[in-house]
N, C-alpha and C positions, 0 to 999 in steps of 0.2 A: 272179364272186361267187356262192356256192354259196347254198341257202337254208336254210342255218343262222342265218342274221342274221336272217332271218323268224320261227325256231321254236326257237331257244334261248329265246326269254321265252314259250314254250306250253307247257312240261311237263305231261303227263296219266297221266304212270306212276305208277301206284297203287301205295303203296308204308306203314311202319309209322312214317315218317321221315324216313327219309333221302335221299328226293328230290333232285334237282336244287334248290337252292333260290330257284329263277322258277316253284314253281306256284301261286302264287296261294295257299300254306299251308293247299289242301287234302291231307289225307291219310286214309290207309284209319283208322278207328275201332277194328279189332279189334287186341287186345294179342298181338303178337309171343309165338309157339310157342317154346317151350324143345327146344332138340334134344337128346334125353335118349342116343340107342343111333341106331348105325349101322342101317340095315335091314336087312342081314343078321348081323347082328352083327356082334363083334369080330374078323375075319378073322385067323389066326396068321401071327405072325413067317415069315417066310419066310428059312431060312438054311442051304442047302444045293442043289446046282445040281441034285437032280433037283428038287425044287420050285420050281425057281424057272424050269429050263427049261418045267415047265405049268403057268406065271406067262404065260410067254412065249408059249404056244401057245393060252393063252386071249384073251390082249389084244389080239394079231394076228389072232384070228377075230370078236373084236367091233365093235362099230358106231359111228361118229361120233364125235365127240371125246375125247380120254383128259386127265382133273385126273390134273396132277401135281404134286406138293409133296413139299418135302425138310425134313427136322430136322439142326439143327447143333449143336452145342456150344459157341459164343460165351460167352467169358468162363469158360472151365472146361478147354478144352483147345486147343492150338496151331494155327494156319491155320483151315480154314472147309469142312474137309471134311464129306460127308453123314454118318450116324448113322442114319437112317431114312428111306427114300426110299413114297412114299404114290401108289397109283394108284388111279382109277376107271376103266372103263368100259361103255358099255349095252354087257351079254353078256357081261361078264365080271365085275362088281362090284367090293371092292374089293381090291387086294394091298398089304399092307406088308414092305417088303422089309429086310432087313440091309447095306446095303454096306459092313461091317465083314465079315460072312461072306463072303458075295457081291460082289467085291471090282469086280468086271470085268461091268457092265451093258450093253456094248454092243451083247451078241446083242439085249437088250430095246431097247435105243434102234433100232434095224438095225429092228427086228419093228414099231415106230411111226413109222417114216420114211414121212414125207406126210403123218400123219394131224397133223391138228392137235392141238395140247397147248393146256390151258388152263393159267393159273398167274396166283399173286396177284402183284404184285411180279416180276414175273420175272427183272430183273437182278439181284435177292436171291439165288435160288436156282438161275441157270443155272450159275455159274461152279462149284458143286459138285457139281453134276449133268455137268457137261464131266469133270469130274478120273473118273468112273465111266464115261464113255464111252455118256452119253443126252446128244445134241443133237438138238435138234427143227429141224426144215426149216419147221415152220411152227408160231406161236400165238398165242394169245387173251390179253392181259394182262390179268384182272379191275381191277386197281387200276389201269391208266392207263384204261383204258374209263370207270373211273367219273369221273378225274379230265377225260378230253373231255369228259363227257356235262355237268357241273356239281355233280358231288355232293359237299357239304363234307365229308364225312366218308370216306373210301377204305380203313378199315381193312378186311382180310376178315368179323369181326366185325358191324361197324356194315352192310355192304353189306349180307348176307346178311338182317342183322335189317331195314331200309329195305327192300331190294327184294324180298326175297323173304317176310318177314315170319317168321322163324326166329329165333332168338339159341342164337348158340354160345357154350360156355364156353371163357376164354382163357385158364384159370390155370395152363397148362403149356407157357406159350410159351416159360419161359425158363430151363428147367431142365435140367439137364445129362444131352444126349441119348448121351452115351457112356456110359450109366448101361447095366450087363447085368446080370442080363435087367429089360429095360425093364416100371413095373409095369404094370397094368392100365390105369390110370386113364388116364395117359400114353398107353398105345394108342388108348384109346376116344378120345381126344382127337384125335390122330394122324388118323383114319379119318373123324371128323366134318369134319375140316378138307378133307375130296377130295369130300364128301358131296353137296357142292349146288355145286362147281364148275360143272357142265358147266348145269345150272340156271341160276347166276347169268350166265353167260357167254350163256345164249339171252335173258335178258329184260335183258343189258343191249344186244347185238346190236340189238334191235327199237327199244331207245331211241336209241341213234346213228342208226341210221336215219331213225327218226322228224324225228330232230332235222338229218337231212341232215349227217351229222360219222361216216358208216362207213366211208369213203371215205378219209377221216382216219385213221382209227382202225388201218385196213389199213395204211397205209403206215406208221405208228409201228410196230406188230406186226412186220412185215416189217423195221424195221429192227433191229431187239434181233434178230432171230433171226439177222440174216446179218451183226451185227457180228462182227470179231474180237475173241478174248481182248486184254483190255487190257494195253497193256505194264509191267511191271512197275515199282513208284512210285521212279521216282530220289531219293536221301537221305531214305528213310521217317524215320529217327531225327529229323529236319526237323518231323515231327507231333506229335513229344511235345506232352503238355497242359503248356503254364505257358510252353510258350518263347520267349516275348513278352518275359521278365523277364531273359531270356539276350542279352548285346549283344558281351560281349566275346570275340576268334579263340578263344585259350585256354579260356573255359570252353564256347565251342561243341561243342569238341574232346573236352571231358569230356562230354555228353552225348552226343556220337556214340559215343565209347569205351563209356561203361554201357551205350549202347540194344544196341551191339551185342554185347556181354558179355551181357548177359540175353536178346538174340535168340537166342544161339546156348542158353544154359543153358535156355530155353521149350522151344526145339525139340527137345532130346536127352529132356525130359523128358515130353514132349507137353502144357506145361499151357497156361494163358494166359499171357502174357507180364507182366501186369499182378497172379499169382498168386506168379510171382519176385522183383520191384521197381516199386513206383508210380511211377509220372510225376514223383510231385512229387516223391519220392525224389533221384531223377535228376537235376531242374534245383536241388532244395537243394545236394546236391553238387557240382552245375557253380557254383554261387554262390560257395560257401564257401573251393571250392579247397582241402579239405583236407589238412595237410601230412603224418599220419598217422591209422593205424587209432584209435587215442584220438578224436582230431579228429570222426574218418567218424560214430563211432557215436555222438555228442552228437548230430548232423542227423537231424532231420525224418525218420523210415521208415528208420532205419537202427539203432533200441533195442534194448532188451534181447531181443529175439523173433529177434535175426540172431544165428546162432551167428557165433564166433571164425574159423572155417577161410570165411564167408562174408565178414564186413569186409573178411579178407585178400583177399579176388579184386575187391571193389571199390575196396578202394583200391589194388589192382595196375592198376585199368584207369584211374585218377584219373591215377595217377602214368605211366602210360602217353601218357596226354593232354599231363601236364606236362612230358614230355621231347620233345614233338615240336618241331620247327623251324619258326620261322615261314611257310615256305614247305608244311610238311605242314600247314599249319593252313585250316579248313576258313573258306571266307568267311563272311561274314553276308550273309543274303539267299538266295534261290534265283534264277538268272537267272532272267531275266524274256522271254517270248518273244513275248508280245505287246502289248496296250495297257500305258500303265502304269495303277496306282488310281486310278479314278472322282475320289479326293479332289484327286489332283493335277493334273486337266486343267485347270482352269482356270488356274494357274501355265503350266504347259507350252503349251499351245493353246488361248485364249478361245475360238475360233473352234468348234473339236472340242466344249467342253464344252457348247455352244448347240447343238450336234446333237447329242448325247448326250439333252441335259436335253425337246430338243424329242421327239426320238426314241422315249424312255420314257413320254412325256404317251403320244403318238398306241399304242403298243404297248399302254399297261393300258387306255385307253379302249376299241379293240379288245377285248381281252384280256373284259374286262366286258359288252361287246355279245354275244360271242360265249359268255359265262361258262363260261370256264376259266378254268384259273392261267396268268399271264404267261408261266412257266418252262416252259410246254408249250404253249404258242402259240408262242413262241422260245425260244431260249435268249436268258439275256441276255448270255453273253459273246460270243454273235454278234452284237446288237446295237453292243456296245460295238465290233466289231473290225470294223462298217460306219462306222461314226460317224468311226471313228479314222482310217480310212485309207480314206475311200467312192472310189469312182470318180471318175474324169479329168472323164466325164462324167454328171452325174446322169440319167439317164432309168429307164422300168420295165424294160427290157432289159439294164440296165448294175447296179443294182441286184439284179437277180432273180438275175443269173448270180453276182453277189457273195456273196448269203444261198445260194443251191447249192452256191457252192464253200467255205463253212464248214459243209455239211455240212446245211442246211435240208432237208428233205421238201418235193416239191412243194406240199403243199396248204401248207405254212407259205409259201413263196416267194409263192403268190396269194394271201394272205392280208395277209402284212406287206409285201410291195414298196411298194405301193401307199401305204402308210404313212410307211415309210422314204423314197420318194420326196420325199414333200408334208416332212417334217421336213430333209431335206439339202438341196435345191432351197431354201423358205422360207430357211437358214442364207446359204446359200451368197449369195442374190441380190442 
């Protein structure tokens, strides 16, 4: 047992806020700095390879950790590629780069191999940073850092204003970064957000420490950096919003056929998918089963704003649906590969649902000693898939190696075994 259970309830980092909130509700008096301009100001666009190879030659000769952060165009254009890619580092300040020019980043990732990268979020923005060819060997996630240390609030925003006592502006988180040339305002924005990375990443270093949870914090880091890409979502058409109200083969069928009518008509066009045809669009149609284009455009998102030559490709993918054969027809449900729903243990295994329900006491108790979020103490579908099917024999050596092999970090395994123990033992006896 680490002495974080000693000094998760001592918080002393002074801060406008947003503290951990076990300090005792002090906090610093002065009102939080407005961060008006980057310090050296607005750095330009970078989008041509000879600037961007003395991008490359500056960042590689600078010092200690490089902020990194990516813009995407979510909800305006197709997949979740970058749009603006944002660096800092001491000795080189900041670069923003184009990787719509600059297509092919990985002379620059190659030039920050080893050095550590900071990032808010990280699994937000690695997966578009891999598609450019920047993978980091090693980083700093400011948003799980704060979420070890106990800080309610993890936005980059709120952190920056708490721990460091700055407030940045957010009003251009959501606006569409495929926009050329990108205005001003949007850059200044851009630059502020890499501004106090490598800042907020030393004073909250000192606070995991303090709190005896760096140790932790390394091995969570370490594992976003050396996961692999995840593998691609089987039956995404499966996510539409509404398809809870969707029960029957045949009109699952029509939903699969729209999603992926409008996947493909997104992608040829580069928008969002949801710019093509709404959700609810899609499960009206899968409802109604209609029998023609008359039919189609009486439904919910399919009005007078949908030309004539569009009906017709929706109701070719309806009618498409409605010809297939029972056997092409798609199941309800997505196999299930592990427990089944928490709601039905009890039905299926009393026994299981009493290690479950003990299970989850002893985890958020924990969970609150140590204050953090349960979901980052464990995961809970690794609790669930201990409970479900725990070991032959309960002991801390049969349990530990249980939470390893779904994938726990050691410091979780010494953490919750011990827990997990006393809750299936107590079931079992």
């Amino acid at each position: 047992m680490t002495d974080a259970h000693d000094t998760a309830a001592d918080s002393s980092l002074r801060t406008t806020g947003g503290a951990p909130p076990d300090d005792g509700g002090s906090s610093a008096t002065e009102a939080p700095i407005p961060l008006l301009e980057p310090r050296e100001g607005i750095p330009p666009v970078i989008a041509d390879e000879t600037a961007l190879a003395r991008v490359i030659a500056a960042f590689e000769a600078g010092s200690g950790p490089v902020a990194v952060d990516a813009e995407r165009a979510s909800g305006y254009r197709y997949g979740q590629r970058a749009y603006l890619v944002q660096l800092r580092r001491e000795g080189a300040g900041t670069a923003l780069i184009d990787p719509v020019a600059c297509p092919d980043l990985s002379a620059l990732g190659d030039a920050l191999s080893g050095v550590e990268w900071v990032l808010h979020a990280a699994t937000q923005d690695l997966p578009c940073l891999r598609e450019i060819g920047m993978v980091p060997t090693r980083l700093f996630d400011t948003e799980l850092a704060g979420r070890l240390a106990g800080f309610p609030r993890v936005g980059l925003g709120a952190m920056v204003e708490g721990v460091l006592g700055f407030v940045l502006e957010k009003g251009h988180s959501a606006v569409d970064w495929s926009t050329r040339p990108l205005p001003e305002p949007w850059l200044r924005y851009a630059a502020l957000d890499v501004e106090l990375l490598v800042d907020l990443r030393d004073a909250l270093e000192k606070e995991l420490d303090r709190q005896g949870k760096l140790d932790w914090a390394r091995q969570e880091f370490d594992a976003i950096a050396s996961a692999p890409p995840p593998e691609p979502r089987k039956d995404p058409w499966r996510r539409t919003s509404g398809m809870h109200k969707v029960r029957r083969r045949r009109q699952l069928a029509v939903v699969r056929e729209l999603w992926q009518t409008r996947d493909r008509i997104a992608q040829r066009r580069d928008v969002s998918p949801g710019k093509v045809l709404g959700d609810t669009a899609i499960v009206e149609a899968a409802l109604a089963l209609p029998a023609n284009v008359h039919a189609l455009a009486a439904l919910n998102g399919f009005g007078h704003r949908v030309g004539k030559r569009q009906l017709e490709q929706w109701q070719a993918a309806v009618d498409r649906a409605k010809g297939l054969s029972e056997a092409q027809l798609p199941q309800p449900g997505q196999p299930v590969t592990g427990p089944p729903p928490p709601r039905a243990w009890a039905d299926k295994d009393p026994a299981a649902a009493a290690r479950l329900s003990a299970a989850r006491a002893g985890v958020s108790a924990l969970a609150e000693q140590l204050n953090m979020p349960q979901e980052n103490l464990i995961t809970p579908d690794t609790v669930r898939r201990v409970c479900w099917e725990p070991p032959a024999v309960v002991d801390a050596e049969s349990v530990a190696a249980a939470l390893a092999g779904h994938g726990a970090r050691p410091w979780q395994v010494e953490q919750v075994a011990p827990v997990l123990v006393e809750a299936l033992s107590a079931k079992d006896a």
